[in-house]
N, C-alpha and C positions, 0 to 999 in steps of 0.2 A: 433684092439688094445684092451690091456685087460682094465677094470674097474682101476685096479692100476695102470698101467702104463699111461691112460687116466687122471687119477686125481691126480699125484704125485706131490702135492703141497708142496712148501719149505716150508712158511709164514703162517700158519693155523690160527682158532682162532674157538671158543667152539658153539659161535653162540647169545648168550644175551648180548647187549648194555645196556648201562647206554639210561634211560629213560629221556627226553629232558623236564624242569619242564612243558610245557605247554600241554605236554601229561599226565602229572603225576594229573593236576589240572583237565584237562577234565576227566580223569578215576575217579576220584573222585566225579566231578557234576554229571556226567551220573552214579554213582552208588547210590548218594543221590535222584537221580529224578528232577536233575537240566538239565539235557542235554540228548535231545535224544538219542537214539542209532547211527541216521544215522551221527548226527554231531559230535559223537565219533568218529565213523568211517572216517570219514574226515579228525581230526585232526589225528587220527593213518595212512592215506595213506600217508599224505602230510609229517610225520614224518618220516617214512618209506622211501620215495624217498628221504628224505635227508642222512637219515644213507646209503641208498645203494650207493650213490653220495661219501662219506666220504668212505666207504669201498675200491670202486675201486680206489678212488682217489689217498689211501691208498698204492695201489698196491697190494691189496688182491688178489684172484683168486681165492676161494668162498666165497662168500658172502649168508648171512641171513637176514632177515628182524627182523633182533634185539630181537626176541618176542615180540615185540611190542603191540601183540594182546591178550598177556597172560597175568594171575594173577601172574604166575612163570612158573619156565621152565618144570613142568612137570604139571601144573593144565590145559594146553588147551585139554592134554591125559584124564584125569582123571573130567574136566566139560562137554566134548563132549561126554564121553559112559557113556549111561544110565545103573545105576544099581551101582557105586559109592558112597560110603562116606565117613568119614571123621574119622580117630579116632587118638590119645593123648594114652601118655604110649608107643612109640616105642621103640625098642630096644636100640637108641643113641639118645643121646640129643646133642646140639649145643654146642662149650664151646670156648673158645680164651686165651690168654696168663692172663687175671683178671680171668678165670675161668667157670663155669656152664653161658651161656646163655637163657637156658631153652630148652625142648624137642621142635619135630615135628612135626604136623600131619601128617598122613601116611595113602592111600588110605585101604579103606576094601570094600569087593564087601557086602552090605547090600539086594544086589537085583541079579538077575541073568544080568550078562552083555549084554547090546544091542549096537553095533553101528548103531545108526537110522542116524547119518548123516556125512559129513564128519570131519575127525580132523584133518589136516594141511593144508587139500587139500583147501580150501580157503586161507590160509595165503601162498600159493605155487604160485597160481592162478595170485594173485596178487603182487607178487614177480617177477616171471618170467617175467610179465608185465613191467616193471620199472628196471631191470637190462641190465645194456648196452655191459657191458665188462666180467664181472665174471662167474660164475656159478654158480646156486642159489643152496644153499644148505641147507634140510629140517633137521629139531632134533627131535627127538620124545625119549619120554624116553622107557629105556630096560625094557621088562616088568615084568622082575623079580624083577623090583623096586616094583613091586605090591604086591610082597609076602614079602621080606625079613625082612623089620622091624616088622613087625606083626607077622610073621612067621603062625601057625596054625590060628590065631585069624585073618586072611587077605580075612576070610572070614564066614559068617553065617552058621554054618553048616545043618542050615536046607533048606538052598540054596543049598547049592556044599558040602555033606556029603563025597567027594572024593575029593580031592586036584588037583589029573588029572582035574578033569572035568571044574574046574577053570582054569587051563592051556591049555585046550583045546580051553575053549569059548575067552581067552586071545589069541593065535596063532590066531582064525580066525578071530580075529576084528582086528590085524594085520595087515594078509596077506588082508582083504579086502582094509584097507586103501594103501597097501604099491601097489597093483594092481592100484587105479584109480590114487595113485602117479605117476605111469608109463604112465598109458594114457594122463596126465598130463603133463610128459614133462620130469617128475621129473628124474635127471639122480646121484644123489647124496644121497643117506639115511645115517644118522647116529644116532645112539641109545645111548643114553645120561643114564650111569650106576654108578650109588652110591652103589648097593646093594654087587659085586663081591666086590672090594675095600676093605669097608669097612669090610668083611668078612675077612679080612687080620689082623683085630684089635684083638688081642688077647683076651681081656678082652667082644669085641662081641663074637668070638667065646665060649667064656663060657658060655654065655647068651645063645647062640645056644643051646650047648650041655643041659644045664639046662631046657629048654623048650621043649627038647627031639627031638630034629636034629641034625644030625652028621654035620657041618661046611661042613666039606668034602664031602659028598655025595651031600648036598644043589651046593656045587661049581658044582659038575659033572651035577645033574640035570638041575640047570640053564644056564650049557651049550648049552645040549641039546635043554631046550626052549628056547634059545635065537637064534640056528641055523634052529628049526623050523618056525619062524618068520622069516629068514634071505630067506628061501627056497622061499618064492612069489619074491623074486628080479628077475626082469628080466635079463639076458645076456646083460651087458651094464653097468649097475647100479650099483657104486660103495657105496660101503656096508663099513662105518667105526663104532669104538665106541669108546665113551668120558668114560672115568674112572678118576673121584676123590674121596676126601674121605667127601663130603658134603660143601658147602660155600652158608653161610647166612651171607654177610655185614662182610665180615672177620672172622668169627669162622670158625671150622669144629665140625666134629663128631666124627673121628675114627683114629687113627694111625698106622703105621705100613708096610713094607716094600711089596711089589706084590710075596714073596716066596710061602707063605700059596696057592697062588691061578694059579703061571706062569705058572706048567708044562701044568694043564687040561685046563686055560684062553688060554693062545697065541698060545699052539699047537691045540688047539680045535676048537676054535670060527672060523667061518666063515667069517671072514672080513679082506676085503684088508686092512685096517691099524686098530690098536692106536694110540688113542690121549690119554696120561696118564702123572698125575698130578705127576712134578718132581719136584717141587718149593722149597718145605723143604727138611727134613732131615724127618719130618712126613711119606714121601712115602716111604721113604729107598734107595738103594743106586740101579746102573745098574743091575749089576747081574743076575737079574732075567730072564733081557733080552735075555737072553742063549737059553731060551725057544721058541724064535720067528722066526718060520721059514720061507727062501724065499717061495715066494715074496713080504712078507705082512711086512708091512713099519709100521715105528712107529715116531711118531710126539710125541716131547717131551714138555710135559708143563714145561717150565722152568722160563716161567716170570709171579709174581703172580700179580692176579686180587683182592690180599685181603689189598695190602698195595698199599699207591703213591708210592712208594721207584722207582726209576728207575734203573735195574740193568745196570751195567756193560757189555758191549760189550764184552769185553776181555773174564770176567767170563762164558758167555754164551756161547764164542766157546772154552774154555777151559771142558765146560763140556759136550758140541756135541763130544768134540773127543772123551770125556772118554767113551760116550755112545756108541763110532764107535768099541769101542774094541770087544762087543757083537755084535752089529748089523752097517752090511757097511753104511760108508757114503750116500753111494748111496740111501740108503731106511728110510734114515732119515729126518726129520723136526725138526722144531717150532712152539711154538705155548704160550700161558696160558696155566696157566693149571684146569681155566673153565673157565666160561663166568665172563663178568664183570658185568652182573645184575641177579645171576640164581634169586632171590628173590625182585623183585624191592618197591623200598618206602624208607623213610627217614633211615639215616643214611649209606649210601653207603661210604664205606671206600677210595674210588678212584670219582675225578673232572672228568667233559666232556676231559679237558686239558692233565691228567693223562693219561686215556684211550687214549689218540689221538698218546701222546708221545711213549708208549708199543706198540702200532701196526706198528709205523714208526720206533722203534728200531728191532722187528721182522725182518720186510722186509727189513731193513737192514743189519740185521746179515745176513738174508738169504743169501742175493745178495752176501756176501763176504766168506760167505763161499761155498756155489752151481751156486753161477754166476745167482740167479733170485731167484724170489719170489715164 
């Protein structure tokens, strides 16, 4: 059985929980020097076995351990390889319906890249441990989120005076995580991508061309690196990626419909599905979907993680259908359209009770319209 037909999930979801406060309180002693590591780690398993309790309970059929163990959803990638840091001034800042939120920090290689130890394979580890019914499924962000907001400045050039060579040393710290994922068990990767998306924004793409990158070529390239990282998947290993346009506590970064990027994204990339952010009117309309060819299945974000609002049942398969016009039923889902903590800490726009209510309406709609989750 193939990878996609193996994982063709109705009911999806991005992979980040809303943090449970007594996690939130310990990440904060054990970052002041109030709590050690190992009783951090405690309160992260025992929180852990409860979200994955709530998942299947749920009626999910992948299940992640929340991020539980992260700063955010792409700093477990970006604190585990040495030769990271940190820089301000990216290409898109955060912004919501009052306006500017403030910018990002955006990874830059300051040092040459080493993976000296593992990056998810521990939070895999003990995942796989503690789920009963689902299948544990790993997020690691796309690594072309390493370059895009930074664009040239993503890296020291007296490090990687060659751009390849940054993409190179990026492919193999990949493909070696994505290898002991496999020995590991791991039967599910997906790559978690803000940088394709947002490249749809018009106003980035100027910024692009101004800093002296054709948009266009950056899409084709990032293809490429992103299917040569996709190449260490073993035969089995269902290969998907998450695309939105940025979500910090309700803002985003970018707007703008998937045309700029569909024909080279969905006829190109190597992966059994999409999971892609449909929530607004921000992503733009199906269409683009024209580009997606069988077998690869696309899971639609269409219930958002930035507001409580609970949508409409009705509305949700009024808009599965529209998206069936492009792509058959049959190769469609649900989903968010990202997680409900990519960034966790005070002011999360959605309650535990919120998030509870979205994933039972999910797997609801599911059921009624595919007969199962």
């Amino acid at each position: 059985m193939s990878a996609s037909k193996q994982h063709a999930f109705r009911a999806e979801h991005i992979g980040s929980f809303l943090r449970p406060d007594r996690l939130m309180a310990a990440v904060r002693q054990a970052r002041d020097g109030k709590l050690p590591a190992e009783a951090l780690r405690a309160v992260q398993d025992e929180c852990i076995r409860e979200l994955v309790a709530m998942e299947e309970e749920a009626g999910l059929s992948s299940v992640t351990d929340g991020e539980f163990r992260r700063r955010g959803w792409s700093a477990g990638f970006i604190d585990a390889v040495e030769g990271f840091g940190l820089s301000q001034g990216t290409l898109l800042g955060f912004r919501d319906e009052k306006g500017a939120k403030g910018d990002a920090a955006s990874p830059y290689a300051k040092a040459k890249l080493r993976r000296t130890h593992g990056i998810a394979t521990d939070e895999f580890r003990f995942l796989k441990g503690v789920v009963k019914s689902g299948l544990p499924k790993v997020t690691v962000p796309s690594p072309d989120v390493m370059h895009y907001f930074l664009g040239p400045k993503s890296v020291d050039k007296k490090v990687y005076p060659d751009i390849e060579l940054y993409y190179g040393d990026l492919v193999s710290i990949y493909a070696a995580e994505i290898k002991e994922l496999a020995a590991l068990g791991c039967s599910y990767l997906q790559l978690d991508n803000t940088a394709l998306p947002c490249n749809c924004d018009m106003h980035a793409r100027a910024d692009v061309s101004a800093r002296g990158e054709d948009p266009d070529a950056l899409t084709a390239r990032y293809v490429r690196l992103v299917n040569d990282v996709l190449a260490a998947c073993p035969p089995g290993m269902a290969k998907a990626t998450h695309m939105c346009r940025g979500n910090l506590k309700g803002a985003w970064m970018a707007e703008g419909g998937y045309e700029p990027i569909a024909e080279k994204v969905f006829g190109g990339l190597n992966v059994d599905a999409f999971l892609l952010e449909f929530d607004t009117p921000r992503a733009g309309d199906f269409h683009p979907l024209r580009f997606v060819p069988a077998p690869k299945r696309v899971v639609l974000g269409l219930v958002s993680t930035k507001t409580p609002r609970l949508e409409s049942a009705d509305e949700l398969k009024r808009r599965i259908d529209e998206a069936s016009r492009f792509v058959p039923l049959e190769r469609l889902g649900i989903s968010p359209q990202c997680g409900f903590s990519s960034a966790p800490g005070a002011g999360q726009p959605l309650s535990a009770d919120d998030q509870k209510r979205k994933l039972d309406l999910l797997v609801g709609v599911a059921r009624d319209v595919w007969g199962g989750a």
